[in-house]
N, C-alpha and C positions, 0 to 999 in steps of 0.2 A: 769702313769700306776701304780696299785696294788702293781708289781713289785717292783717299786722303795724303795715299804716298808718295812723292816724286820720281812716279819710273814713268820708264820709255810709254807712247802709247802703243806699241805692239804687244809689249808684256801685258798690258791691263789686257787689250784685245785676247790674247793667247787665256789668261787667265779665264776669261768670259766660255769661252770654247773648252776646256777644262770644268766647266761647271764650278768655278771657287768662288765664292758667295762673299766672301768675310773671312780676313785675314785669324787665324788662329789666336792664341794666347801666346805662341813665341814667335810666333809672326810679329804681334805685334808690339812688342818688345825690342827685337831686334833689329827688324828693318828700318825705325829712325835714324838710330843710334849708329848702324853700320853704315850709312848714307853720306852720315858726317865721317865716316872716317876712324871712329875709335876703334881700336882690340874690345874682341865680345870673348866673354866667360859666358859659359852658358847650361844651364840644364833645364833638361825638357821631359817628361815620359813619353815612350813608348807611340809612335803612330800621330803626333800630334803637329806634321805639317815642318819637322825642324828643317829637312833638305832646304825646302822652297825659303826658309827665313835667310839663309844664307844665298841661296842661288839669286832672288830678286836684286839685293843691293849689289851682287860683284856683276849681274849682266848689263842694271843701273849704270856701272861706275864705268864698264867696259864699252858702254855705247856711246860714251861723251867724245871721245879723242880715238883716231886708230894707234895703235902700236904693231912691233913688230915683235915674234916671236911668241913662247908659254908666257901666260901674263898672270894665269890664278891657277895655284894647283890647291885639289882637295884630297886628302888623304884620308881612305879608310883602311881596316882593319880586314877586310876579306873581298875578293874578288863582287861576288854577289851587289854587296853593297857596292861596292866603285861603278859596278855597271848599271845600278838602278840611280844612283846618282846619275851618273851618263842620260840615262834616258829621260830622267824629269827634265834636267840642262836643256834638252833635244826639244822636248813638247815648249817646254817656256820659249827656246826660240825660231820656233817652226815658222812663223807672220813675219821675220827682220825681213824676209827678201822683200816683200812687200813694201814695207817702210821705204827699204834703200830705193829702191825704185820709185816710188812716190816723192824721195827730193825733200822731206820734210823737215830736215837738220838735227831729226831725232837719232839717227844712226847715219856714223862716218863709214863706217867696214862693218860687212858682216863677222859676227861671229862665233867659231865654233868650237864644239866640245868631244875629247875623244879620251882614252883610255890605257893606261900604262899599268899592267897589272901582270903578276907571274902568271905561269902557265899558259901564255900569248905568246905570238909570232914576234919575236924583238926587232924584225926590219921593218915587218908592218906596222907598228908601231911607232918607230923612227920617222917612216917616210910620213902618216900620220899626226903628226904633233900637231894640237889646236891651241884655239886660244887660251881655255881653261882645259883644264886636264886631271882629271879623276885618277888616283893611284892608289897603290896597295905601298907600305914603306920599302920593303926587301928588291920591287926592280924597281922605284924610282931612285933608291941610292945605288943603283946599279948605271942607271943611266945618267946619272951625276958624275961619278967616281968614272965613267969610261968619256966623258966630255959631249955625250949626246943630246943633251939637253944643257942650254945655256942658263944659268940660276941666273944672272944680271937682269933678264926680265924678268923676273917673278918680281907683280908686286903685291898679290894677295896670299896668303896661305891659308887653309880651313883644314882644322886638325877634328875630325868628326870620331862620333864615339870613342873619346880620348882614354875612357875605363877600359875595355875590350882591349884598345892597345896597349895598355900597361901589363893589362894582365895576359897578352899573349908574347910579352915578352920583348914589345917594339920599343924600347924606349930608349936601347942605345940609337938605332935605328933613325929615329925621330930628331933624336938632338943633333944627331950629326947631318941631319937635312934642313935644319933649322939653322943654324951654323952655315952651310952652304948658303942658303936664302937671305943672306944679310942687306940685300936690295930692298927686301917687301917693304910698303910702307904701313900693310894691318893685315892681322893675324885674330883668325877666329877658332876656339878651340868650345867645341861641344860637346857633354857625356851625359849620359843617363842618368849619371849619378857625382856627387862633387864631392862625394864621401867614400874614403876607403882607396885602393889601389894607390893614393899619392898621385893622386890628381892636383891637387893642388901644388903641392912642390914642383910638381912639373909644369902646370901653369906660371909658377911665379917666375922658372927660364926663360918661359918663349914669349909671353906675355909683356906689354909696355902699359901698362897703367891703364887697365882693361874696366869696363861698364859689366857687372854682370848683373845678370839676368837669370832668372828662374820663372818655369810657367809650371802651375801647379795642376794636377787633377779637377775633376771636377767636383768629388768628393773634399778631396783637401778646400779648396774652395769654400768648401759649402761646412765648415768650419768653425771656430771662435776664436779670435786673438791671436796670438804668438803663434801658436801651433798650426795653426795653417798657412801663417806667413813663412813660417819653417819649415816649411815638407819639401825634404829633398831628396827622398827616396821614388825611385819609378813608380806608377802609379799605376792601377788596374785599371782599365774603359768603365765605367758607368755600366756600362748596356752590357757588361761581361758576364756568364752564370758559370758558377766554377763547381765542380762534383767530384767525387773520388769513389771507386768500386775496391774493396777488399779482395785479393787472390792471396791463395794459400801456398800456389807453387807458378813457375812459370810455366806450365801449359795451363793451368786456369787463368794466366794474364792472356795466354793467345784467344782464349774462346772467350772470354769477354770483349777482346777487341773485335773480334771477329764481328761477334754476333750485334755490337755496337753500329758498327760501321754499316751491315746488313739494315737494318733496324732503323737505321738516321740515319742515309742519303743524303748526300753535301760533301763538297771540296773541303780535304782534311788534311791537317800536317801531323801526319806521326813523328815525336822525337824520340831518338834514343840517345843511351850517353855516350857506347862506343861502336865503333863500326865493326865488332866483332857480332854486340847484338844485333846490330843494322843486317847484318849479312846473314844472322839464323831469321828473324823475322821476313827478311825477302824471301827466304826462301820458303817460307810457310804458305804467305802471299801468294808464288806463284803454284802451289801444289792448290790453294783452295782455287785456282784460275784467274787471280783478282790483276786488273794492268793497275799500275803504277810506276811513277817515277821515283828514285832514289839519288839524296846527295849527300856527298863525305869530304872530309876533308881532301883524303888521297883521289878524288876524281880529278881527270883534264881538264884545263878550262872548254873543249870542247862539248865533253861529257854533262859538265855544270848546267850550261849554256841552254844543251839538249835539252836537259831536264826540264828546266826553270822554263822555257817555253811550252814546253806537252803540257805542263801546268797551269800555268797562264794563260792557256788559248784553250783550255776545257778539254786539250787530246786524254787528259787523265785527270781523274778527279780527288787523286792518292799522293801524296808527296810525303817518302818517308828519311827521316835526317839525323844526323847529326846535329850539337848544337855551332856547328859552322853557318849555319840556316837559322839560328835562333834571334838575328837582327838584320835589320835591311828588306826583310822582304816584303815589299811593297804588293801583294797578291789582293785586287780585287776578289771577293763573295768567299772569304776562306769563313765555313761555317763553324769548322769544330776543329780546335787542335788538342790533340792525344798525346799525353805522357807518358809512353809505355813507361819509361825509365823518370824516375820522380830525379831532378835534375840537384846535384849534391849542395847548390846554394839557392836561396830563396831567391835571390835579382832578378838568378837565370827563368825562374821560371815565371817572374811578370814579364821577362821578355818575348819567352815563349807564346806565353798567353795573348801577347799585344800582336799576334799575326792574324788575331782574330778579331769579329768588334771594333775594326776599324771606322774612324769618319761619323760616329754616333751610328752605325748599324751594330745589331745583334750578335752574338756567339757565343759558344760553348768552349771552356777549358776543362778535358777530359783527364784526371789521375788515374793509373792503374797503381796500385800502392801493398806490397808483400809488408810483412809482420813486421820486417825489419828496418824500412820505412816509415813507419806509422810517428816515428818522432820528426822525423823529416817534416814528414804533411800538416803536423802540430808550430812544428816552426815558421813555416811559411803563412799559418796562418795568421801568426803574430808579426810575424812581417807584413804583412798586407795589410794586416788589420781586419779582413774578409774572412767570414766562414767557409770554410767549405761544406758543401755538403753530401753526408755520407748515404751511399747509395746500395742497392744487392739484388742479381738480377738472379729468380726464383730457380733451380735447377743448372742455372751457369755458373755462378762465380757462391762463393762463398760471403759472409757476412763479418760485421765488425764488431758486432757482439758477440761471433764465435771468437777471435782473436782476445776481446777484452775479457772472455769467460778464463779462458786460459790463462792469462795475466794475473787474474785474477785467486786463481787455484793452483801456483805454484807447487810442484812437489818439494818438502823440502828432505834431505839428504843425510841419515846417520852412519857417523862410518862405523861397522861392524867388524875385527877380525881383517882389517887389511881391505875389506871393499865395502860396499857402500850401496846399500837397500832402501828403496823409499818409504818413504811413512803418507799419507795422507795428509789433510789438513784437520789443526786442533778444531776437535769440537767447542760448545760453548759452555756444556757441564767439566771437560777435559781443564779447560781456559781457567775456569771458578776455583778449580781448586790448587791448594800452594805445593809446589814440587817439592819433594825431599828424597833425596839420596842414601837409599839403603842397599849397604853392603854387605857383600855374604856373609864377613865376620861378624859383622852385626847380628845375621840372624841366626848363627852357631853362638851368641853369647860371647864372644870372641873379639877381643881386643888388645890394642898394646900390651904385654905382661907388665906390673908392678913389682921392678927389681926391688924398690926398698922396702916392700911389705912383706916379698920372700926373704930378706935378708933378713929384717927384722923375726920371719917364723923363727928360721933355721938358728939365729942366738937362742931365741927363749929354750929350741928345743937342747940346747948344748951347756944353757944354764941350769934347765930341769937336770940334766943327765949328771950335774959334775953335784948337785946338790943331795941327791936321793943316794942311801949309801946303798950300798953293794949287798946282796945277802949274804949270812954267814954260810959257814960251812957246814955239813950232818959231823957231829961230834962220833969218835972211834972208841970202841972200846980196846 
């Protein structure tokens, strides 16, 4: 229980109203350890409550003593996430006023949490500054490097989804705001995964002699030995059902979605992998009259914003995306998410999948999967370790034993005279019998000539010729 833990009692209170019952598996891992003070390593899968592990012990630590100035900044890897960060921060401390006013010695100062991310108003921002402060890397070393934010009070850092920012590139970025931050006195850094990107190396810069922590699936869990104590790959939800539909071409991927979507009713996230697809499939969408929201990398933080609320508040029950949207997105009742585009590594697409089946509720992860795919969807399944299962809707979409019949019946290719004619496949009386190579010569009788058996004729006949004498002549009278 919550209880067990040394926080404020407005958080416990705040928590109560929140409906949180019981602290997570990296709940409760973290929040001792960070209480005391240590650097946390950390990984978690997908959906499992990581924000709140961090946010409990720095609002903990920040309620003891006031300070003046940014005192914890958290660093993500995309707008979305900084601002859902923002808001959990908001709900946990929505009861302080109450506290302070009540005189209980649980809280000196309120305190608050706001947002430094690109594609925002930079004075508002400025004028803005809270206690903890949610950032994206690219304007908080912007507001470093121009001297608007003082680093001397930073004493916490939380470097979140630390894989995402290696792989998008943040990590000169990172080290150089790590560098600045030489005040902190604990640094918390979380990824989905502690494998791959050099996550690790880059943990061992920022990091001081770190506790880590790993919380495992419920699956890995429910395990044997070693191998479940070692699962550090993202993990599926339990309560997850995962399907893939076979298309043959990309308008039989559009009418399978279509008629999906028709068919199963529910709050869905469509992914795709680039916003050139994102921009032909919207425009399908609105020809079949369908509303939805849509987000991309290149949207305005305005635009984002837009979205992710019509979303969230039920104005629209369609959200279709990039994978800029493939983490952070904290959407209650998301029923189904949709893979138009099967995402080019397996991670991505436990992540995708984790927008659904959140909290031990139910959900569907939707593949639509072309020919060319199909080794994709085989990988990911050895990645998860989860079936998927293969699906075929009667007169809509195509089947996956018409692709594996084809596969199967390769034509193979003789080249003829400079081009190249197909042949069918060997029969099994064809198969039985042993090939041999006959030549035209061969069937004219017709082979190499035998110089030294004509040389040899041509002596004997030259031997005959000088041995047989000559006839005489008819005698004259």
């Amino acid at each position: 229980m919550f209880e067990e833990f040394a926080l404020p009692g407005f958080l416990l209170e705040a928590m109560v109203e929140l409906g949180w019952e019981a602290p997570s598996a990296i709940q409760s891992l973290v929040v001792p350890k960070a209480l005391e003070g240590a650097d946390i390593l950390g990984s978690a899968p997908t959906g499992t409550g990581k924000s709140a592990a961090f946010l409990l012990p720095i609002i903990a630590r920040l309620a003891q003593r006031p300070r003046q100035g940014v005192q914890c900044i958290i660093l993500e890897p995309t707008r979305e996430l900084a601002a859902q960060v923002t808001s959990d921060a908001q709900d946990l401390l929505k009861l302080q006023q109450e506290s302070l006013q009540a005189g209980d010695g649980e809280l000196k100062e309120l305190i608050t949490c706001s947002s430094v991310v690109g594609g925002a108003d930079r004075q508002a921002q400025r004028e803005n500054l809270a206690t903890i402060v949610t950032a994206t890397p690219g304007r908080l070393l912007e507001f470093l490097k121009k001297g608007w934010l003082n680093p001397k009070t930073v004493e916490i850092l939380v470097i979140d989804e630390a894989d995402r920012m290696l792989d998008l590139g943040f990590r000169d970025d990172i080290a150089a705001i790590t560098r600045q931050l030489d005040a902190r006195y604990q640094t918390m850094l979380f990824s989905a995964t502690l494998e791959g990107f050099g996550v690790r190396d880059f943990a061992r810069n920022v990091l001081n002699n770190p506790v880590e922590v790993r919380a495992i699936s419920f699956e890995a869990a429910a395990g044997e030995g070693d191998e479940a104590a070692d699962s550090t790959k993202p993990q599926l939800p339990e309560t997850l059902a995962a399907r893939a539909y076979y298309a043959a071409h990309d308008e039989q991927k559009v009418k399978i979605l279509l008629h999906l979507m028709k068919t199963m009713p529910g709050k869905s996230i469509v992914f795709v992998r680039t916003k050139d697809n994102l921009a032909r499939l919207c425009a399908v969408l609105k020809r079949q009259g369908m509303s939805f929201a849509s987000l991309m990398g290149d949207s305005s933080q305005q635009e984002r914003t837009a979205a992710l609320r019509r979303f969230s508040d039920g104005s629209v029950s369609l959200l279709v995306a990039t994978d800029v949207a493939a983490r952070g997105l904290d959407i209650d009742d998301v029923a189904y998410v949709y893979n138009y585009d099967l995402p080019s590594q397996a991670e991505i697409y436990v992540h995708r999948a984790g927008r659904t089946a959140r909290a031990g509720q139910k959900g569907v992860v939707i593949s639509l999967v072309k020919a060319d795919e199909i080794t994709t969807l085989e990988r990911i399944e050895r990645y998860t370790q989860r079936p998927i299962e293969r699906r075929a809707i009667k007169d809509v979409g195509s089947s996956f034993e018409d692709v594996t019949i084809k596969s199967e019946t390769k034509h193979r290719r003789a080249k003829v005279g400079g081009g190249f004619v197909k042949k069918g496949p060997k029969s099994a009386k064809d198969s039985a019998k042993p090939h041999k190579k006959v030549r035209l010569r061969d069937k004219k009788n017709k082979g190499k000539p035998d110089f030294a058996a004509k040389r040899a004729k041509k002596a004997a006949r030259a031997a005959a010729s000088a041995v047989t004498p000559a006839p005489e002549a008819p005698a004259t009278n």
